[in-house]
N, C-alpha and C positions, 0 to 999 in steps of 0.2 A: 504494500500500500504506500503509494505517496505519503511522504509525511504532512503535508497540509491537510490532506486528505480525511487521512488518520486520527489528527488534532483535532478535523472537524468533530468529528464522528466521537471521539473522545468527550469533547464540550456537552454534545448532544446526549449523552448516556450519562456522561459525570464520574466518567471512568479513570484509572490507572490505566498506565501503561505494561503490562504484566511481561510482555513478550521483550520488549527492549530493556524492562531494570532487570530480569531474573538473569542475562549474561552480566557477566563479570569485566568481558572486553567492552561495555561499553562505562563503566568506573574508571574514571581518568587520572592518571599518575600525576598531572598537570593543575589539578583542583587541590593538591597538596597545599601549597604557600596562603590559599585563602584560606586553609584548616587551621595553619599556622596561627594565620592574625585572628581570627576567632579564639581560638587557646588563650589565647595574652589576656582576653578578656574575663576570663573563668575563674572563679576567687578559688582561690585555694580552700581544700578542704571540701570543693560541695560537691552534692550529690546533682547527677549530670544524666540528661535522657538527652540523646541524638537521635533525630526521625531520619528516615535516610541516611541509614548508615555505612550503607556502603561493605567498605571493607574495612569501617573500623578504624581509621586513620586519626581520628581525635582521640581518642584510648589513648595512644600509644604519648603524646601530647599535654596530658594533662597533669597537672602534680600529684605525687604519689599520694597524698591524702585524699586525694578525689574518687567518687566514687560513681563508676561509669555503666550506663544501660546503652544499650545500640538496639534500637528499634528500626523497621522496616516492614515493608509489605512482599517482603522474600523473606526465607530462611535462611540466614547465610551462613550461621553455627548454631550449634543446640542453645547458646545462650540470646538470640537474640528475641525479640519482645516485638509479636509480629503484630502488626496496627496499617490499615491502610488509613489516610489519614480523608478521603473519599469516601468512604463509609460512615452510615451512622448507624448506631450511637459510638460515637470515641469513645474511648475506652478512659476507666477510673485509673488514676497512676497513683492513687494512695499505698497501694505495695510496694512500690520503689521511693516513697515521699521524694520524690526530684523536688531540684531549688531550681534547676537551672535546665531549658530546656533550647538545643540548641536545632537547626533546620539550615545545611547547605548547600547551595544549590536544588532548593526543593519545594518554596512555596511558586514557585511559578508554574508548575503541577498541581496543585489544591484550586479547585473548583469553587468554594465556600472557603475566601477565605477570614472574612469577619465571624464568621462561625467557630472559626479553628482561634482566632483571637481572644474571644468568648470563652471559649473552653480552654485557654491553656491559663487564663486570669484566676481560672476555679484550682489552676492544679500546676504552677509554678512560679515563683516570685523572681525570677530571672527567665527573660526569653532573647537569644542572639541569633541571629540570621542574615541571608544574605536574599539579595533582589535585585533583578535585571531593571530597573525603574522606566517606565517609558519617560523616554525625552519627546516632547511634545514637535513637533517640526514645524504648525500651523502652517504648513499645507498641504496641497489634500495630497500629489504623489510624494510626500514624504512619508504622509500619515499610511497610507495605502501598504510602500515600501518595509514600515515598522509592523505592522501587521504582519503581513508574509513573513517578515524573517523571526516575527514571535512564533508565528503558527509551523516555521521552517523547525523550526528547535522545540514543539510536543509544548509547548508552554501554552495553559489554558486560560492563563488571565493575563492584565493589563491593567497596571496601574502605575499613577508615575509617583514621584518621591512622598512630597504630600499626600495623596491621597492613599499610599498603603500604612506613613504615619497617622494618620487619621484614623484609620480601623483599628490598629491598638492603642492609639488615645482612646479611643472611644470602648476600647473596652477596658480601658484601667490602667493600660500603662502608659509612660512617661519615659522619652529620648533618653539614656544615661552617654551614649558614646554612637557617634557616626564615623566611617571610614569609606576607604575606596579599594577596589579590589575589581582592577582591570574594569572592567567596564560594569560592576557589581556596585552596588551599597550594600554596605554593612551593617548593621545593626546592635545596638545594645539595648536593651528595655528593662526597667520593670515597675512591678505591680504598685500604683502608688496605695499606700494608706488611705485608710478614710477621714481620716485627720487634715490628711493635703486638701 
């Protein structure tokens, strides 16, 4: 299938992509350095769930006090904590009490993603991630072009900096740390008090 194609079709069901994550060769050795600058961010000592995990590559990263879950919608070792994040009902992560929940390379896949906002506000006080952000072009073959090359690369949503800080404002969390990562935003979040 075309990948546009595919994306469509994808959007239309509210599906994962099961066929293209369950290989291994398409996990990129190359997505290392943005694992890196995520890491720096992780307080020592916490308790850590990674969606899209991959092969595991934050594990390996994080201070020996830390205490790490790798979740996925593959099984990639008997230990991993299998969750499509497309599905409902998410799943309760009170069994792992994570603080800290990390997402790379991976909400541009999430269909609902003010949902998943929503729901990690219930079940961790640190969220860090990254995002392909639409840059606006204001014109329409710009706009048209940004399109294609979202729907080129399985990505089922589209939002630009603002407005995906907006959707976790708006469910409770507050900017701690912004960066850059090739052509990615980075993220640091969390949950504010009801005190703020």
């Amino acid at each position: 299938m075309f990948m546009p194609f595919k994306t469509l079709v994808l959007k239309t069901l509210r599906g994962s992509d099961r066929a293209r994550w369950k290989s291994e060769a398409n996990l990129e050795k190359e997505w290392e350095p943005r694992t890196d600058q995520i890491a720096k961010w992780i307080p020592k000592g916490s308790r850590v769930i990674e969606f899209g995990s991959g092969k595991q590559m934050l594990k390996s990263k994080l201070d020996e006090g830390c205490v790490y879950v790798g979740s996925d919608f593959v099984k990639r070792n008997a230990d991993t904590f299998l969750c499509d994040l497309n599905k409902k009902p998410l799943p309760d992560l009170a069994q792992f009490a994570p603080e800290v929940a990390v997402f790379s390379g991976v909400l541009e896949y999430v269909h609902d993603l003010p949902g998943i906002a929503a729901w990690l506000a219930s079940q961790v006080r640190i969220c860090i991630f990254s995002y392909s952000c639409l840059e606006p072009s204001g014109k329409f073959l710009g706009s048209i072009r940004a399109a294609a090359r979202r729907l080129s690369n399985g990505w089922v949503n589209t939002f630009t900096e603002a407005e995906i800080t907006a959707i976790f404002q708006g469910a409770g969390f507050r900017v701690l740390e912004k960066d850059n990562w090739e052509y990615q935003r980075l993220f640091m979040l969390e949950k504010q008090s009801i005190a703020q």
